[in-house]
C-alpha positions, 0 to 999 in steps of 0.5 A: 608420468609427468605430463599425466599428473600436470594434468591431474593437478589442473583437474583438481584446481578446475574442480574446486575452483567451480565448487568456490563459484557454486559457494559464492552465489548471491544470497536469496535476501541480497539479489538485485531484484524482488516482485511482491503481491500483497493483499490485506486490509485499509483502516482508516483514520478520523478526519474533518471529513468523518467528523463532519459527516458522523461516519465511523472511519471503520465503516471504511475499512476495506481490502486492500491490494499492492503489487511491488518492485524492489530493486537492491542498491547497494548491500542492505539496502532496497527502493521499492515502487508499489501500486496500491489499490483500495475501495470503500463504500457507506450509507448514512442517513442523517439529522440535523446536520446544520440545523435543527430539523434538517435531514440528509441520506447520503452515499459515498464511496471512496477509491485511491489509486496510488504510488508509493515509493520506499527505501527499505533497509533490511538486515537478514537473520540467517539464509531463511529469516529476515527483518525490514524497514521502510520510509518513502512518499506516497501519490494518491488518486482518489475518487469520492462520491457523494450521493444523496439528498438534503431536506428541509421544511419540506424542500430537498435537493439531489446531491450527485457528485464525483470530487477528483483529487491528486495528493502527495503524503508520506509512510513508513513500514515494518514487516518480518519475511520467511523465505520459503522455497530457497532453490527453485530450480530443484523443481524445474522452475526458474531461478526465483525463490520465494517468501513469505511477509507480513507487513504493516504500514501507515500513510498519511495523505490528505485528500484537501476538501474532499467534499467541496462540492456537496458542501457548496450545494447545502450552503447555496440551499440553506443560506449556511456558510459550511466550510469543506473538510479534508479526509485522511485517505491513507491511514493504517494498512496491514499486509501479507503476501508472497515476494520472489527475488532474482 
């Protein structure tokens, strides 16, 4: 009879030992790791460039895409790497842009490729709600082209040129998650819940004579010494999308 209740005993202490254990579980907004997809929308920013050229920065606007890694570095702390994607393109036709009298139509078409790298303090508000912030740098590359012609007293040239630039900004950030599937596994799927965001963030990264060599053209052919414009490829983005942490 002894023996029998030791062992009960040890049953009950096994019992609710595993039951702490289950309790203990990492929360979903502290887990090491976090994949997100985000998909929204770039406004951009006047610049030299846009004043120069007599573009509206929100003929530019343009779907823009983020696919990110957070790792947790220590309780309420994150890093987070994203590769971001966005294009624009625009036609404008133009008259007297250094003299009277001078005519230009030109088409430019803007793509950045970037890394952007975050330190995202966060503070849950209970197990399903959570705010965030963030700050970090940003590398850019980004392609312009520049295609077109420039007319005067009845001459023109062809304007056809790719201008390549690398260039380091910095941003900061805010978005409010909602976790939306606490515990995957009911439904036979890995350990990964999943929320939802929104999140805005703004970049400033200036892309340093984005339009040198259009402009070393129309000099060279109208005798003018224009100076090259730089163009504010970052600018505001506003984000929505899914994150999974594990």
């Amino acid at each position: 009879m002894v023996a029998k209740g030791i062992l009960m005993g040890l049953l009950a202490v096994m019992v609710s030992a595993g039951g702490l254990w289950a309790e203990e579980k990492t929360p979903v907004f502290f887990r090491n790791n976090a994949v997100t997809i985000k998909v929204g929308y770039h406004f951009y920013e006047d610049s030299d460039f846009t004043d120069y050229w007599m573009v509206d920065p929100d003929d530019y606007n343009e779907v823009a895409f983020e696919l990110a890694y957070e790792r947790e570095l220590i309780r309420y702390l994150g890093l987070e790497a994203a590769l971001g994607y966005n294009k624009s393109n625009k036609t404008y036709s133009y008259t007297n842009l250094v003299y009277s009298g001078d005519r230009s139509t030109m088409e430019t078409d803007l793509q950045n490729f970037y890394l952007s790298v975050s330190l995202t303090p966060h503070l849950p508000l209970g197990s399903y709600f959570q705010l965030y912030v963030g700050a970090g740098g940003d590398f850019y590359y980004t392609d312009v082209k520049m295609e077109g012609t420039y007319e005067r007293g009845g001459a023109a040239i062809y304007i056809n040129y790719s201008e390549e630039r690398f260039t380091f900004g910095y941003h900061g950030l805010a978005g409010v998650e909602v976790l939306l599937l606490k515990d995957p596994t009911k439904f036979g799927v890995w350990d990964m819940p999943m929320s939802l965001f929104a999140e805005y963030k703004y970049s400033h990264v200036m892309a340093k004579d984005a339009d040198k060599k259009p402009i070393k053209d129309i000099n060279s052919f109208t005798g003018s010494s224009l100076g090259y414009h730089d163009l504010n490829v970052g600018g505001h983005l506003v984000f929505g999308g899914l994150r999974w942490r594990f």
